[in-house]
N, C-alpha and C positions, 0 to 999 in steps of 0.2 A: 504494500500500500504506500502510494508517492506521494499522493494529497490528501488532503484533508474530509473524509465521509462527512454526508449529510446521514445523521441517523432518527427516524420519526420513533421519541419513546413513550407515544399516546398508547401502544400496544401494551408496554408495560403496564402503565397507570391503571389502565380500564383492564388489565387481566385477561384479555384477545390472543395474544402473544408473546408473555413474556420471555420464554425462551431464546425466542427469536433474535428480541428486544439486547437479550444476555452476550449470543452470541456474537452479534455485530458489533457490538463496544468491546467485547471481551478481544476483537479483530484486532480496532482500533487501537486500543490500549497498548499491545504485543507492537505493534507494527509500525506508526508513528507517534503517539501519546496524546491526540487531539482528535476533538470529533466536534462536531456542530451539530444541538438537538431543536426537532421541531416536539410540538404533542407536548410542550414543560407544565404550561396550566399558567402560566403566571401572565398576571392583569397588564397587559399593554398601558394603560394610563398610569398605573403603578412606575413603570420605566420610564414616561415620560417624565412625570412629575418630579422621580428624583432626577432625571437628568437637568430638565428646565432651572431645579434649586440648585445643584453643581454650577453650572454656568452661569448665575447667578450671582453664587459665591467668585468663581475666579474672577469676575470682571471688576469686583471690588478694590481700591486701590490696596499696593501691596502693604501699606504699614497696617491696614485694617487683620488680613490676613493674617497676617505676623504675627499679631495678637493671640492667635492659638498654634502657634508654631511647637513642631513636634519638640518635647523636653527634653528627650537624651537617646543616641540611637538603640538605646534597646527597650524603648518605648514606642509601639508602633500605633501613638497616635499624632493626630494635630495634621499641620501642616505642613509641606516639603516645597520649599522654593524651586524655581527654575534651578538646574543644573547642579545644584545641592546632593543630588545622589550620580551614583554610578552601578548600577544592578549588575553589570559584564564583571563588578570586583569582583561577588560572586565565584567565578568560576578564573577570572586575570586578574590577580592581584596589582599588577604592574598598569591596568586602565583606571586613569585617572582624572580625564574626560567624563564631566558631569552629565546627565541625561536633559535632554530638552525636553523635559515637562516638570508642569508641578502635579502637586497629588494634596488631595486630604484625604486623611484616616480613621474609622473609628471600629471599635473593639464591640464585644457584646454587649447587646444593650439591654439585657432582661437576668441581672447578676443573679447568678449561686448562691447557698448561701455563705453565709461570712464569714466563718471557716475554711469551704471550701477558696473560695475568693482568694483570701489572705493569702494560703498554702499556696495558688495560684504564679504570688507577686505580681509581675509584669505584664502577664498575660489576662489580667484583667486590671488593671489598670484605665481611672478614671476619663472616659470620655471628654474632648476640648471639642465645647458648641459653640460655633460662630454666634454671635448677634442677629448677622444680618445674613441670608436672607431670613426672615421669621418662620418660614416653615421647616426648613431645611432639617431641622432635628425632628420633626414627625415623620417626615417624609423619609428622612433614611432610615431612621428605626423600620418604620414599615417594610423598605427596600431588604434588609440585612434579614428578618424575620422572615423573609420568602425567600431570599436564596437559601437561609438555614435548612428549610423546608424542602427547598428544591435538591441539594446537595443528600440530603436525606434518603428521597428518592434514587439519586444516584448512587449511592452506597450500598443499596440495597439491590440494583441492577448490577455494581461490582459484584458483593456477595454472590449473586447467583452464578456470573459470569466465572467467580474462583471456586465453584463446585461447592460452596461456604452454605450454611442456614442463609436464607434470607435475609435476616434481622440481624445475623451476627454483629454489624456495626451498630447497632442502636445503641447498646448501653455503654459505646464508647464515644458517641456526639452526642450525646445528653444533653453534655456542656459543653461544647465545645468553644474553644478561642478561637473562631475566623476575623478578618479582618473586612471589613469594607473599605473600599482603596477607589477615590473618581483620579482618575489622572486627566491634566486638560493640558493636550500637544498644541500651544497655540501657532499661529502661521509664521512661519522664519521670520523676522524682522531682524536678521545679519548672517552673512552667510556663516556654516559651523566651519569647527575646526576640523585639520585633518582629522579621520575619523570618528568624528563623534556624531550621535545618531538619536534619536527620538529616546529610543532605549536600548540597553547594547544587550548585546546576544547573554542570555541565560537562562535556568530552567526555574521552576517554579522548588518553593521550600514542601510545602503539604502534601495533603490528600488529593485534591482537586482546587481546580480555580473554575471560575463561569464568571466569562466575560460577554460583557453588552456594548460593541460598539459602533461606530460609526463607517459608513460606504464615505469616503473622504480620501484624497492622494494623501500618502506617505503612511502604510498601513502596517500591520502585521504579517510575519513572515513567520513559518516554520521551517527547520531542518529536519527534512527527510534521509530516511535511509541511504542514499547515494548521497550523502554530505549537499544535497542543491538544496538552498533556497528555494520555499513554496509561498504563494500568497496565500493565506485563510481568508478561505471565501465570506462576504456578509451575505446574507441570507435573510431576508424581513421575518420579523417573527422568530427568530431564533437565539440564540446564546451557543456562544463557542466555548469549551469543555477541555480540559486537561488536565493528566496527571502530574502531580507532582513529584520533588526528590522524594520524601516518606512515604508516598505508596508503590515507589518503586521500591525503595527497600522492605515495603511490607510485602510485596510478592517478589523479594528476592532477584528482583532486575526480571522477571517474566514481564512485567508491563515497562514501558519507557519512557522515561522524563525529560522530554523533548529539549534542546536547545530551540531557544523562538526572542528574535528583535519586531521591535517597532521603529523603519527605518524613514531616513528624510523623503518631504514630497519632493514634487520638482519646482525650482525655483520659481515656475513662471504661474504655480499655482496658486498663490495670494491666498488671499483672507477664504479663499473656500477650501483648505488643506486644514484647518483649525478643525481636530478630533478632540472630542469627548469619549473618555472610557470606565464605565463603572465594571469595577473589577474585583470579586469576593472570592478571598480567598479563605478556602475550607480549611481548618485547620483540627481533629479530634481532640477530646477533653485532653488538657494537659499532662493526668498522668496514665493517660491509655498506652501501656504496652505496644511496643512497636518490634517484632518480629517476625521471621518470614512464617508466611501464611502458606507455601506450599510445601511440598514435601521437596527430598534432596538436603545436601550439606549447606549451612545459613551462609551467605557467602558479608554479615554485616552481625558485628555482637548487638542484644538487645537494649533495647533504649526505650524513652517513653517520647512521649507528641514533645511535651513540653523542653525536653533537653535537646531533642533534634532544633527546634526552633530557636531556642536560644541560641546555640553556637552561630546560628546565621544571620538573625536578626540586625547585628551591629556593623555587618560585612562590607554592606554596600555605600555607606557615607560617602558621599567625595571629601575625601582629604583638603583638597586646595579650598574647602568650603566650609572646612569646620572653625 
């Protein structure tokens, strides 16, 4: 598999075809790490609304912003200025070329209790709500509460997909720590340096991500199998889907965790290359046990959600920005 499947998982949902449902993501997953689903359920006005409050928020002048600027990098909330990160450290420690975009961040928003919480530390750590727009904190709560939902679903097409119970993941996203992450690629206004890019080539920390984004030049790419660059198709109505680093280690590198940038449009693209991306990333309860789920020798000692995460979390800063 070279590009990216369109996979319909209304068969799942509705119980038609789950099998089916199993087998073609269980393809995907093995073959490039990315799929695109129609059949999710989730409220189209719901997407709009948070995107409309995102763009909203960035168009505010930047000292406003600032105001809830992320606190320390292994706090993954608040705000991230222009060029302020470098996601390619990740994987090149030596790239040090900031990403063109910014982002805001927020954590779960329906806390554990306070025990649980506390033991947490960082991973639940207090949410930073702009002011302005007014709606923007209803509105993403409600956003992050359906991809919870939706991610839930897909965990449960996993399960089936790894020969697992169905529910096997349940009582390990209970709680889970994901993140909600809007990034807004605004249109060049100088050209970049040698190579730095929208976002530099790396794979994802988690479970899964499900992103919402925009038909706009200068997009997302995935690495395929034959090391070539693929564009991920947009598709109305849909959400683009990927594994992460920890469910690759949870199925012991059987599924794969794509290398994928978000690179520059073309110069002559102006103000209509300006992407919007709401981007959630799934993360399991922090101390859900993370090891391989198939049979064969583990080729990774076991770990929990929440120590894979840490080690990562603080990776990507840009140095020249700190």
């Amino acid at each position: 598999m070279l590009d990216v499947p369109v996979i319909d998982i209304a068969p799942f949902r509705d119980g038609r075809d789950p099998d089916g449902v199993a087998r073609a993501v269980d393809r995907a997953c093995r073959e490039i790490g990315f799929l695109v689903i129609g059949g999710h359920g989730i409220d189209p006005a719901l997407v709009d609304a948070t995107r409309a409050t995102a763009r909203d928020f960035f168009d505010l002048p930047l000292a406003e912003k600032r105001r809830v600027a992320r606190p320390a990098p292994n706090v993954a909330r608040g705000y991230i200025g222009m060029e302020e990160e470098s996601v390619g450290r990740s994987r090149d420690p030596s790239a040090t070329a900031g990403d063109l975009n910014e982002s805001l961040m927020i954590g779960p928003v329906d806390a554990p209790d306070a025990a649980y919480a506390a033991a947490g530390g960082a991973h639940f750590a207090a949410n930073l709500w702009p002011a302005r727009p007014a709606a923007l904190r209803d509105v993403w709560s409600d956003y992050y509460r359906a991809m919870g939902g939706l991610a839930a679903v897909l965990m449960r097409i996993f399960a089936r997909a790894l020969d697992l119970d169905e529910r096997h993941f349940d009582p390990l996203i209970d709680r889970h720590i994901s993140r909600l992450r809007v990034r807004n690629y605004p249109a060049p206004a100088t050209p970049p340096l040698p190579g730095q890019i929208r976002a530099g080539a790396h794979s994802d920390y988690g479970s899964l991500t499900i992103l919402c984004t925009e038909d706009r030049p200068g997009g997302l790419q995935v690495c395929n199998a034959e090391g070539a660059w693929r564009d991920v198709p947009i598709v109305p109505d849909t959400f683009i889907v990927n594994i992460g680093d920890l469910m690759a280690r949870w199925t012991n590198d059987t599924w794969v965790s794509t290398l994928h940038r978000v690179v520059n449009p073309p110069a002559a693209a102006g103000a209509a290359s300006r992407r919007l991306s709401l981007v959630f990333f799934h993360n399991p309860n922090y101390d859900a046990p993370i090891e391989s789920l198939v049979p064969g020798p583990a080729k990774y000692p076991p770990t929990t959600s929440g120590a894979h995460l840490a080690r990562l979390f603080s990776t990507t800063q840009n140095p020249a920005a700190a």
